[in-house]
C-alpha positions in Angstrom: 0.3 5.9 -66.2 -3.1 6.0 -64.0 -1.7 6.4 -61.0 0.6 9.4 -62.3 -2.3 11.7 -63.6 -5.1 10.9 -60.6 -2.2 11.3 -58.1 -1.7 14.9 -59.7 -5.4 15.6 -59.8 -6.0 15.3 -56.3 -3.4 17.9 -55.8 -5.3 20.3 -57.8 -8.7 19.0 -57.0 -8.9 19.0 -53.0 -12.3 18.3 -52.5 -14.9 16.7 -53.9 -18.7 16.5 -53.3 -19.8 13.3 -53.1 -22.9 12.2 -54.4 -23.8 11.5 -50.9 -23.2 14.3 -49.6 -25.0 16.6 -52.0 -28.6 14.6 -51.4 -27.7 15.1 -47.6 -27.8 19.1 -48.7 -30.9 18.8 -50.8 -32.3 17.4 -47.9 -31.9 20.7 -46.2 -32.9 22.9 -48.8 -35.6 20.9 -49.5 -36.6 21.7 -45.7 -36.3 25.4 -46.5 -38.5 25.0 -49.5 -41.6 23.6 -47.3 -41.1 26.3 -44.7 -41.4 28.8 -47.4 -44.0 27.4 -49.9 -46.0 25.7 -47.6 -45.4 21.1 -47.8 -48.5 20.9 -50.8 -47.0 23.6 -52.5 -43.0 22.5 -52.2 -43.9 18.8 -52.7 -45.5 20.3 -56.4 -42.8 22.4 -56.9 -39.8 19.9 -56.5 -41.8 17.2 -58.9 -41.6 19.4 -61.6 -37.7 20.2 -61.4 -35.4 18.1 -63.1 -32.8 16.9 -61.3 -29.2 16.3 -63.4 -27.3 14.0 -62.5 -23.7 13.5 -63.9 -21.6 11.3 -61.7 -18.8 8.1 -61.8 -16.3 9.0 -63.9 -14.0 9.6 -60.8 -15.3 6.1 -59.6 -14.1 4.5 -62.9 -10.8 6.4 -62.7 -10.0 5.1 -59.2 -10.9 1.5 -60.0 -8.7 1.8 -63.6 -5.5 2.5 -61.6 -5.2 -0.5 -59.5 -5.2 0.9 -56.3 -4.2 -2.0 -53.6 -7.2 -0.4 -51.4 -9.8 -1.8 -53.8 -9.8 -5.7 -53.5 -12.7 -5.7 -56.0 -13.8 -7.3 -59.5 -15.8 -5.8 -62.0 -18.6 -7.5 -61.4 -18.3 -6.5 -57.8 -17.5 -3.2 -57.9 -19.8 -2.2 -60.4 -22.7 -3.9 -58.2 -21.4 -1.6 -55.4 -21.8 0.9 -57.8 -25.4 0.3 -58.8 -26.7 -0.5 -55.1 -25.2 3.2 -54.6 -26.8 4.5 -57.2 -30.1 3.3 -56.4 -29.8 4.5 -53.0 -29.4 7.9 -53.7 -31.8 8.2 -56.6 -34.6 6.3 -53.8 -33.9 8.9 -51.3 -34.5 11.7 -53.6 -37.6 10.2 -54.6 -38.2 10.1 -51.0 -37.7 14.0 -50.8 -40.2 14.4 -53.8 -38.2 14.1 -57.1 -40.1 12.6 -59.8 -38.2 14.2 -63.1 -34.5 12.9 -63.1 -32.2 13.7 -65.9 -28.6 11.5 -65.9 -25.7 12.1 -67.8 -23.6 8.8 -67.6 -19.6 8.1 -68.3 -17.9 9.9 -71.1 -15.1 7.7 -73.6 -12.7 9.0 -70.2 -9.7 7.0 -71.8 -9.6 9.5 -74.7 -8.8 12.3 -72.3 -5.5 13.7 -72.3 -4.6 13.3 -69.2 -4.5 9.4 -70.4 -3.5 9.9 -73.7 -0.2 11.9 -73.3 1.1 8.4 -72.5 -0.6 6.7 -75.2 1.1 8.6 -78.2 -2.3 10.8 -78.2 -5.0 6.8 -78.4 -7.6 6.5 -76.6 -7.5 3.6 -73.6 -9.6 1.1 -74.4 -9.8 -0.9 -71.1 -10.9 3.0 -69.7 -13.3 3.0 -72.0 -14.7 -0.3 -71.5 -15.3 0.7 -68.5 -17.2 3.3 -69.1 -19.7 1.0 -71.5 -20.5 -1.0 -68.9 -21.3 2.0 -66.7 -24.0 3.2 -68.6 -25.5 -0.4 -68.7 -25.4 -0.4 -65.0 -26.6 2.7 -64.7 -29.7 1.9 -67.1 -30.5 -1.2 -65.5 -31.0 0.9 -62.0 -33.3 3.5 -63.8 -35.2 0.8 -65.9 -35.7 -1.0 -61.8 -36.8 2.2 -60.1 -39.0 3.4 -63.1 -41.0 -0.1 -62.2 -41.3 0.6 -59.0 -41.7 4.3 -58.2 -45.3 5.9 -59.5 -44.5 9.0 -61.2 -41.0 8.3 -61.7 -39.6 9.9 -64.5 -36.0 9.5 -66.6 -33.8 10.9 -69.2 -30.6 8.7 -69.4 -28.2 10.3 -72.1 -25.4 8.1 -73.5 -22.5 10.7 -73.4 -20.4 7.7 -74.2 -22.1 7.7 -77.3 -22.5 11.2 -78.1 -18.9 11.6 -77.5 -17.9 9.4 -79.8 -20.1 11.0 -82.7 -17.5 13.5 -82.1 -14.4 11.5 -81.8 -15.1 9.7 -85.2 -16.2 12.7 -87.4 -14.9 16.3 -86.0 -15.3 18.3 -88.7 -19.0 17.7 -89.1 -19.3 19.5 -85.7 -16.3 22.1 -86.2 -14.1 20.9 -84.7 -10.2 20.5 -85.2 -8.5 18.9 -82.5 -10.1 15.7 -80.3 -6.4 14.8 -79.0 -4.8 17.9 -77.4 -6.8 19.9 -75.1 -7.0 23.4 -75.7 -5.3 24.5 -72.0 -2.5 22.4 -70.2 1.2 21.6 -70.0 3.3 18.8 -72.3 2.0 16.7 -74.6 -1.7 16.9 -75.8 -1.8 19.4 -72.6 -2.5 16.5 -70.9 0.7 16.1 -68.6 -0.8 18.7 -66.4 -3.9 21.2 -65.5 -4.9 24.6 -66.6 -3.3 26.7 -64.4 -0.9 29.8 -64.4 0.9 29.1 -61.9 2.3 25.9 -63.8 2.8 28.3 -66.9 0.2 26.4 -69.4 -0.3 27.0 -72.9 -2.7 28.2 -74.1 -4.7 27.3 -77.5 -5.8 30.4 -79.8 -9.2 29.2 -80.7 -10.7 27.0 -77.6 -13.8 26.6 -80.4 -11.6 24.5 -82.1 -11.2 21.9 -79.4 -13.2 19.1 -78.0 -11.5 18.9 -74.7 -10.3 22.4 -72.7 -8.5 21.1 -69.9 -7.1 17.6 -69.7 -10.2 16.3 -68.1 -13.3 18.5 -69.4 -14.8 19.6 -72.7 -14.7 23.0 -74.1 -17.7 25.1 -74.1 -18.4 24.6 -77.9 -18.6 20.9 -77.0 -21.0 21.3 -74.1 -23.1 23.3 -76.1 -23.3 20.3 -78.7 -24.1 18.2 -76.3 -26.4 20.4 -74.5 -27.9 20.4 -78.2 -28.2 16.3 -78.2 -29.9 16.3 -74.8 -32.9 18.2 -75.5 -33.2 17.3 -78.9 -31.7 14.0 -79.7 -33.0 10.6 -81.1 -33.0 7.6 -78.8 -29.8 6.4 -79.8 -28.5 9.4 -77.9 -31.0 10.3 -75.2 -33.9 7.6 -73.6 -36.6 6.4 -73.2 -37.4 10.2 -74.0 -34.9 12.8 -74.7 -34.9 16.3 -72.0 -37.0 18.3 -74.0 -40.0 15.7 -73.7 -39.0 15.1 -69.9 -39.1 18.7 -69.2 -42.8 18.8 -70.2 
């Protein structure tokens, strides 16, 4: 089942940035920035941005399908994963970020690219996964908030928040957590949102928590968009974006 839907999605997704890669680029802009501000003035400016950060799903995806190129167990992989993580966080401290805002691993077995095969359920081992990402991914920011002065974080538990929406969709308006709103065969999760492929098409996307088979619609990103500048602890911490935005 895993290896069916990620095969197809790196036919329709070609490239992607890794996290890597895009810290390489700030690097460069942040370059720009001190030729243009002056280095007091740039290394002011960049500590008051907040940097978002919303990465690993892919990572989890990969690992969930078995392929014979990773030789890893959890335990292993996931301290791979962390070590990464810290690195790049570190060097962007390096570069002058002090504000950092993460958004960690959604319930990614309930999307329907892996529920079309699971008579519309959510994957549990997925999702597993996933809970122990946002542990991880705590226990690196808890680690660098010791040892970094100034160092600042927002850690939101879209695991969490998702499920809020998974287990009561009418209290947020919504209809339909199985079938995404754009797509082709069951749940519109046996393929992407493209016209090429001739996918349907939902009348109201408002309706919907996912649009594609992957992301959510835009009425569920403006929950959560909601949840991260407002919510309680259980939600968003040590402080929710709002109060790191001060």
């Amino acid at each position: 089942m895993l290896d069916m839907y990620v095969a197809n999605e790196v036919k329709v997704q070609q490239e992607v940035v890794f996290l890597e890669k895009q810290v390489e680029q700030f690097a460069q802009v942040r370059g720009n920035i001190s030729q243009i501000l002056g280095p007091s003035k740039a290394a002011k400016f960049v500590s008051k941005a907040v940097f978002l950060i919303s990465t690993g799903s892919n990572d989890l995806f990969d690992f969930g399908k078995n392929d014979s190129n990773i030789h890893f167990g959890v335990e292993e992989y996931f301290s791979i994963l962390q070590l990464n993580y810290f690195s790049h966080i570190r060097n962007l401290y390096e570069l002058g970020a002090r504000k950092f805002g993460i958004l960690s691993v959604a319930p990614i077995g309930c999307c329907p690219a892996v529920t079309f095969a699971n008579e519309g359920n959510c994957v549990k081992p997925l999702n597993d996964l996933a809970i122990v990402f946002y542990k991880a991914t705590q226990a690196v920011l808890q680690k660098l908030s010791s040892e970094l002065e100034d160092f600042e974080y927002s850690l939101a538990n879209t695991f969490a928040m998702t499920s809020a929406l998974l287990n009561s969709p009418s209290t947020f308006g919504l209809n339909d957590t199985k079938s995404a709103c754009c797509g082709i065969g069951k749940f519109n999760g046996e393929g992407p949102c493209l016209k090429g492929l001739n996918a349907t098409l939902c009348p109201n996307r408002d309706d919907h928590l996912f649009w594609d088979w992957f992301h959510p619609t835009e009425k569920a990103s403006e929950l959560a968009a909601a949840t991260l500048f407002t919510g309680g602890k259980e939600f968003v911490s040590p402080k929710n974006f709002n109060q790191l935005n001060c």
